[in-house]
N, C-alpha and C positions, 0 to 999 in steps of 0.2 A: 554674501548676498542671500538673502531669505527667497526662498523659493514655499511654491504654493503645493502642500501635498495633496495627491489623486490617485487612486486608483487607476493599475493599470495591470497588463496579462504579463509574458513570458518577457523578460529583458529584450528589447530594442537595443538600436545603436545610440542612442540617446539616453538611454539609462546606464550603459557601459561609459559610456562619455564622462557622463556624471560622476559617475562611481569613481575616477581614475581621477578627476578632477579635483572631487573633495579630499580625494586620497593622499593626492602633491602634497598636503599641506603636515592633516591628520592621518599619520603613515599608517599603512595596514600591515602591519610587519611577521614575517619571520624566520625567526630569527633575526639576521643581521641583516636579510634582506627583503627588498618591497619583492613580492611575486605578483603585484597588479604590474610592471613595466612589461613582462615577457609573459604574462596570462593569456591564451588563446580565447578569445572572445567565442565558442562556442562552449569552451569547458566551462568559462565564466557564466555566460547563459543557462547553461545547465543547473548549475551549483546555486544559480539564484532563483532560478524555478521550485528546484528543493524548497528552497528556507521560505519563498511564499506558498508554500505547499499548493502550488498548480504542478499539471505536465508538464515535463521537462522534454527536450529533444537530444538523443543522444548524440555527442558530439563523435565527431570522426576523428582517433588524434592516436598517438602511438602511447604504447604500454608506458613508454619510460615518462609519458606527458601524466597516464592513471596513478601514475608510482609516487609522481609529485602533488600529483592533487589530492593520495594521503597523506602525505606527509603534511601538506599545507592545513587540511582539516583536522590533525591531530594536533601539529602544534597552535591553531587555533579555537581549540577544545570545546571542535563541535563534530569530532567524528563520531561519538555515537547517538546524536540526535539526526544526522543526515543517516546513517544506517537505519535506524528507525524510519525514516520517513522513503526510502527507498528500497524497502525490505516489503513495500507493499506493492511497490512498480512491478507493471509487467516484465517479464524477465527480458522481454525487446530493449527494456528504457533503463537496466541496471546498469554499468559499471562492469567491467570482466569480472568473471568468478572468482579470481583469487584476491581481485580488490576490495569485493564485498566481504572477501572471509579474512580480509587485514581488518577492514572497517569493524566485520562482528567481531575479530577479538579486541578490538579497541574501547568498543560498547560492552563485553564483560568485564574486562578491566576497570574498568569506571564501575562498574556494580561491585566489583570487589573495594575496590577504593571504598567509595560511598557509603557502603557498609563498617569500614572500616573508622572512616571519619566520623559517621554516627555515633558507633562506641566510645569513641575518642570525645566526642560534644556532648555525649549521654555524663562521661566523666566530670565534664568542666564543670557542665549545668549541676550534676548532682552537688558538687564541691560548694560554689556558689550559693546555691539554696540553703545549703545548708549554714554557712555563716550570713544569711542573708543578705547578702548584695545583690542588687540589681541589676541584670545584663541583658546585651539584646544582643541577638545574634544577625552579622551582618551578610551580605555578599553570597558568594558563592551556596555555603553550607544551607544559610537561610532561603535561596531562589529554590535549591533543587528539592525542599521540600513546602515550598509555599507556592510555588506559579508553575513548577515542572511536572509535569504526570506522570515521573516514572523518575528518582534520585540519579539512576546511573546516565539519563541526558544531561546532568550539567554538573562536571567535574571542576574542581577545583584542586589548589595545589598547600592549602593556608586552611585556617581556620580565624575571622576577624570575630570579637566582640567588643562591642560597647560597655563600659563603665560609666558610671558620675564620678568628674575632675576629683572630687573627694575621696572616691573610692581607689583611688589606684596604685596607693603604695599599700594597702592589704587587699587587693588582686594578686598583686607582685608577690605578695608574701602566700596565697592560694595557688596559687602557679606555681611556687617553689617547694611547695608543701607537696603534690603533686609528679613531680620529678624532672618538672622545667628550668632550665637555666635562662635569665634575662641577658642578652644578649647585649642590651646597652641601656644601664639605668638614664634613661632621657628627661626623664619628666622634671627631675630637678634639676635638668640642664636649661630647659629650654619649656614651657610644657606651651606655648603660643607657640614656636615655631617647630615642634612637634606634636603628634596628634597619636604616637603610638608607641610600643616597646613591643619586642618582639624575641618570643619566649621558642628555645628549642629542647626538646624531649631527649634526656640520658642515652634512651633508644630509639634514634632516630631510622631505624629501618620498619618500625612500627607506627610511630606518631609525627604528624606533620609540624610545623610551625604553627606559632598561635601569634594572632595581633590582638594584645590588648589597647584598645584605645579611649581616651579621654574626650576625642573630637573625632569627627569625618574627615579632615584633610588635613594635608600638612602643610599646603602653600595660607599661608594666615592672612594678604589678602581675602579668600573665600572663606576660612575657617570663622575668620571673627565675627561671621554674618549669624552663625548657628548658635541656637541656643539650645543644649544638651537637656536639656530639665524638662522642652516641650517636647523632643522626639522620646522622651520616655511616659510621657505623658498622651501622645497619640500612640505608641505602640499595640501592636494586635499580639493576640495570640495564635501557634499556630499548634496544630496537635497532627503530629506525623510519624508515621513507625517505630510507634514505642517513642519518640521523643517530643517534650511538650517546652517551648520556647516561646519568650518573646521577640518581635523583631518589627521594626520599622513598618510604617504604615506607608499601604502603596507608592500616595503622593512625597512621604518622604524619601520613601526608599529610591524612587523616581528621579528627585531630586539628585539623594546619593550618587545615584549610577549614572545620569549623565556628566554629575561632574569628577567623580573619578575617571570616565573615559576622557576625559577632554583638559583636566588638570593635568592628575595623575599619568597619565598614559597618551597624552595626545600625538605621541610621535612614536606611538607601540601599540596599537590598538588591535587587540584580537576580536574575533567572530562572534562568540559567545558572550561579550560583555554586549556588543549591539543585540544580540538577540535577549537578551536579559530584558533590554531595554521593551522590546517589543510585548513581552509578555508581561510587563509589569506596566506598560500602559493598556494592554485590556484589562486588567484591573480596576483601573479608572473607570467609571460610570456616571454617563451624567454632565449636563453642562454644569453647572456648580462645582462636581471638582475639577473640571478641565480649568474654571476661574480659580479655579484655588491654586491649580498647576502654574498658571498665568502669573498668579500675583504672588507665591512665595518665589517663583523663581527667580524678579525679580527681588523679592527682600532678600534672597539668601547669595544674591551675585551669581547665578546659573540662569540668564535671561539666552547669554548669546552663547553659552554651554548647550543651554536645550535647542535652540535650534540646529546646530549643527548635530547632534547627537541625534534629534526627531528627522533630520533628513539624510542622514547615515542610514539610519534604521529603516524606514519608508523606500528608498532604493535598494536596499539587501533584501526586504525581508515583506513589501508591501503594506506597512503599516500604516494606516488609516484613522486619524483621531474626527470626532464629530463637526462636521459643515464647519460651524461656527468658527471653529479655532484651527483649519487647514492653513488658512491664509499667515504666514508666520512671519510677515514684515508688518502687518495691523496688531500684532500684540503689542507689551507695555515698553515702552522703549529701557536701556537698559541706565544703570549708574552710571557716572563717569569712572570711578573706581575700577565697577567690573568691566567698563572699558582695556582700562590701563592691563590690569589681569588679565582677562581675554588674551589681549597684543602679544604679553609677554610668553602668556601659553602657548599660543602659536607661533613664535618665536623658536621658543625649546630650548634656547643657548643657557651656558654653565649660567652668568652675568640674568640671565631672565629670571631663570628658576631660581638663583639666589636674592633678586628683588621681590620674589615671591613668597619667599619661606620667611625671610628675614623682619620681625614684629617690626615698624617703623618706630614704634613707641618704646620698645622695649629698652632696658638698661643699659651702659656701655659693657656694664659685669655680664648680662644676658649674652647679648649680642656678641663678645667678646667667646666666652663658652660656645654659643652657637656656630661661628666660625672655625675655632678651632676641633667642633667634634666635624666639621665639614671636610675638612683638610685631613682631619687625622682620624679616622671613624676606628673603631675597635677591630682586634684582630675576627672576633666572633662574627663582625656584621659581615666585614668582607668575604669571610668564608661564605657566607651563604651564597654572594652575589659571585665565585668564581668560583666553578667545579675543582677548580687546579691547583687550589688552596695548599692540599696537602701535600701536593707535588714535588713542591719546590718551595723555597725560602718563603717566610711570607713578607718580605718588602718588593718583592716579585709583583703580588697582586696589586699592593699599593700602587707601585708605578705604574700598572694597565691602569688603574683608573685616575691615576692623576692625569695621563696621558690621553685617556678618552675627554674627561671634564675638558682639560685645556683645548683640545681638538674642535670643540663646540662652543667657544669663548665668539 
């Protein structure tokens, strides 16, 4: 249901309401579990006074409730942007003392990371440049020095870049020259019903994960809508503490990011990808690119992405786009395709996501490849996705995840 966004002050019962409502569907997770079912509706009030940067009312609630509402901010990788913003509060309206000094070591932390991924993006880019290929740097690396005012408020765990489809078996071989290992050569498995390969460093207690990708998504419903050659073609420049990249222009990146929350992640959504969202629509200026927002969203299949993702954000975070385009059931109605996608997003089941990834068009040879790396993915991929890898045998991990996939059939 499109709802009309408005300005308003501190969270009511009606914006809680909300909040939990859109939540049923698009999970706000962490870890394995929702924290909106058993959230105290004052800590909640609280937390969302923060992120619209008004006063907040301190809530009344026991230590072990403050213990969890770090935890909840950390693994939803916005506890040093709420330290920030509560670091200015009266000492009446902070947080107990010792949850503020978890909060501020969580926010150096992130300045060490940040720093660290820098040198790390300072490497790729120099690499790149120098054989001349093209890249743009995506997500995380690219927000916290293009929309963030400070790197160490928006942490990430990856490093994504953009290639041209052309470019990405001598990326592969710059990535290896480098000291990365590909994790799963995809691209001539499948390169429509994947959109990336993902590269891990010799010294992994140094250097994160790298996504090289060829497209923005991986469900090829949405993927097939983009064309790679124009987002490098609108790309900006950004010039940021000693490093100078390109990356996605607002309206694209815009695009990007609500529909990675909503494809991608629609039943795992963290804090900081909505607030991404927020800050990369003040970016926006202007009714002309709000029409521009309007009309690519529908060409690229993120009609009924953006509204959910615009009224996510607008309830967390008070975000407020120009009169004109509040009303988000009078914008362009959407395809029947990204109908069908939509559905199955919201859906989540093993059976969705694999009508989602899966090219309709593609070969029986493709198609064939693409299910069996589904079923049987590399020993390297799964390790990433189970701490526990090295624990125990690894057809161990296989069968968690065969056993989760099937679970959600």
């Amino acid at each position: 249901m499109a709802i009309t966004l408005s300005s308003e002050g501190n969270a009511g019962h009606d914006t809680l309401s909300e909040i939990r409502k859109i939540h049923d569907v698009f999970q706000l997770r962490n870890g394995h579990i929702d924290p909106l079912e058993n959230f105290p509706d004052g800590l909640l009030s609280y937390l969302i006074a923060i992120l619209k940067d008004s006063e907040p009312v301190l809530p009344d609630i026991s230590m072990s409730e403050w213990v969890r509402f770090a935890v909840f901010l950390h693994t939803h990788g916005i506890a040093p942007l709420v330290y920030k913003n509560i670091y200015s509060l009266p000492a009446e309206l902070q947080p107990p003392e010792n949850i503020v000094n978890v909060l501020r070591m969580d926010f150096l932390k992130s300045r060490i990371s940040s720093d660290q991924a820098g040198r790390q993006t300072g490497q790729i880019l120099d690499a790149f440049n120098y054989e001349e290929i093209d890249l743009l740097l995506l997500k995380g690396p690219a927000y916290a020095r293009s929309i963030y005012s400070d790197t160490a408020l928006r942490a990430s765990g990856d490093i994504d870049i953009l290639v041209r489809p052309e470019n990405v078996i001598r990326s592969r071989e710059i990535m290896e020259s480098l000291g990365y290992a590909c994790v799963e050569k995809r691209f001539e498995v499948s390169k429509n019903g994947y959109c990336e390969e993902i590269f891990c460093h010799d010294d992994l207690s140094r250097y994160r994960p790298v996504e090289v990708h060829w497209n923005l998504y991986t469900f090829n419903m949405v993927s097939k809508n983009v064309d790679v050659g124009q987002l490098f073609d609108n790309a900006v420049n950004v010039n940021s503490q000693g490093l100078s990249f390109k990356t996605l222009c607002p309206i694209d990146a815009l695009i990007h990011a609500v529909n990675h929350l909503v494809y991608s992640h629609g039943h795992s959504i963290r804090l900081n990808w909505i607030y991404d969202i927020r800050l990369l629509c003040e970016q926006i200026t202007g009714n002309d690119d709000w029409a521009a927002v309007q009309e690519l969203s529908v060409k690229c299949g993120a009609r009924l992405a953006m509204e959910k993702a615009l009224t996510m954000t607008h309830l967390w975070t008070g975000l407020n786009i120009p009169p004109e385009f509040i009303d988000l059931s009078k914008w362009p109605e959407p395809s029947d395709d990204e109908c069908k996608a939509f559905s199955y997003a919201a859906k989540g089941g093993t059976v969705e996501k694999i009508r989602l990834i899966v090219p309709e068009n593609a070969s029986v040879m493709e198609k064939t490849r693409l299910y069996y790396r589904m079923i049987f993915p590399s020993n390297g991929l799964v390790k990433i996705t189970d701490p526990t890898f090295d624990d125990r045998p690894s057809y161990v991990s296989h069968f968690k995840r065969w056993r989760r996939l099937i679970r959600k059939i």
